[in-house]
C-alpha positions as CSV (number, residue, x, y, z in Angstrom):
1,X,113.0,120.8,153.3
2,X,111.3,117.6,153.1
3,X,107.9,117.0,154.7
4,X,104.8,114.3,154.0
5,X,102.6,115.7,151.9
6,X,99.3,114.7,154.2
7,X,100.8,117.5,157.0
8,X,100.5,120.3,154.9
9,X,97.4,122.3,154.7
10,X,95.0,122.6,151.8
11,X,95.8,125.7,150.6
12,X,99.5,124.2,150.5
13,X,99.0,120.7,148.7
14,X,97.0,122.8,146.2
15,X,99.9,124.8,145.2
16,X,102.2,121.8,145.3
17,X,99.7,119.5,143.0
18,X,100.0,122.3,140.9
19,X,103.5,122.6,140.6
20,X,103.7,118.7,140.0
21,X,100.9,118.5,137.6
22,X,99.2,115.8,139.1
23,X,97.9,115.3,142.3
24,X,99.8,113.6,145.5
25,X,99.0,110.7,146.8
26,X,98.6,109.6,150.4
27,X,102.1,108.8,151.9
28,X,104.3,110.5,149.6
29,X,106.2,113.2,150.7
30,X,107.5,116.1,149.2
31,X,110.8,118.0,149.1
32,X,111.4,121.7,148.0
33,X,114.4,123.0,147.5
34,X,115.9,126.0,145.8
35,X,119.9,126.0,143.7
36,X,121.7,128.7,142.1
37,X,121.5,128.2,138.3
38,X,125.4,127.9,136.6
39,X,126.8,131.0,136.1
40,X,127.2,129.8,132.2
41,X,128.2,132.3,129.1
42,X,125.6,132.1,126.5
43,X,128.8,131.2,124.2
44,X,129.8,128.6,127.0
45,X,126.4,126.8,126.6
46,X,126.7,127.1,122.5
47,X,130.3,125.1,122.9
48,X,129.2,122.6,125.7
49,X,125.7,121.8,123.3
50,X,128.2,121.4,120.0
51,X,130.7,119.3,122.7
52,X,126.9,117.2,123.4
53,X,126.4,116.8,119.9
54,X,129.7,115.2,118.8
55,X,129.5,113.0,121.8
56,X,126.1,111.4,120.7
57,X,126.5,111.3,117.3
58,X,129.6,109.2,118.2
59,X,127.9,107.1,120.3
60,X,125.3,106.9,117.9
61,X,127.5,105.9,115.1
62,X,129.2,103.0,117.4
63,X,126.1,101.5,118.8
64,X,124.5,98.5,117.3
65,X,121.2,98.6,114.9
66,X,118.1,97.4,116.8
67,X,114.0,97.4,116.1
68,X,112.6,100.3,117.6
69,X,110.7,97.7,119.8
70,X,114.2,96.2,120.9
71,X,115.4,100.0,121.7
72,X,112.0,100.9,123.6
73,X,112.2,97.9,125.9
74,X,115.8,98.9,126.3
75,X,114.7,102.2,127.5
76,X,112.3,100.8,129.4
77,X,114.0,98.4,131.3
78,X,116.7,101.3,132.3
79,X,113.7,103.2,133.2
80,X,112.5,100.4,135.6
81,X,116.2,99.7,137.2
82,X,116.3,103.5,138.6
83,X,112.1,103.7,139.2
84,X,110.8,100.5,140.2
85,X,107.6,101.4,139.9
86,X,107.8,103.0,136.4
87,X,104.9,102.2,133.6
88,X,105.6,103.2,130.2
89,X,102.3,105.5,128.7
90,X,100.7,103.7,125.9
């Protein structure tokens, strides 16, 4: 269900504000949903985390060293290409 978050009713944006953290702002509209969680072994998970691990520590070990100001303007930037209007907090 997607609706705009002006038509709901007081009581309503309350509980969505709250559930966001942060209050909405005029225009946006809001979209509630509900999924079945993975039906996932508690083993499964502890394999698929390892699998996680040795995939970034790989990926780790091939990339390239850069300042920590180079890889936060990277991350940024990334940020920015999939939010446009993304700020970093300072």
């Amino acid at each position: 269900m997607i609706c705009n978050a002006e038509d709901r009713s007081s009581d309503q944006r309350t509980a969505i504000e709250g559930l966001l953290g942060r209050p909405v702002q005029q225009g946006e509209a809001v979209s509630v949903g509900t999924f079945e969680p993975a039906k996932v072994s508690p083993e499964r998970r502890i394999e698929i985390a390892a699998e996680l691990r040795r995939y970034f520590a790989e990926a780790d070990a091939a990339r390239k060293p850069v300042s920590e100001e180079e890889a936060e303007e990277i991350i940024n930037e990334a940020m920015r290409s999939v939010r446009p209007g993304y700020c970093p907090l300072k």
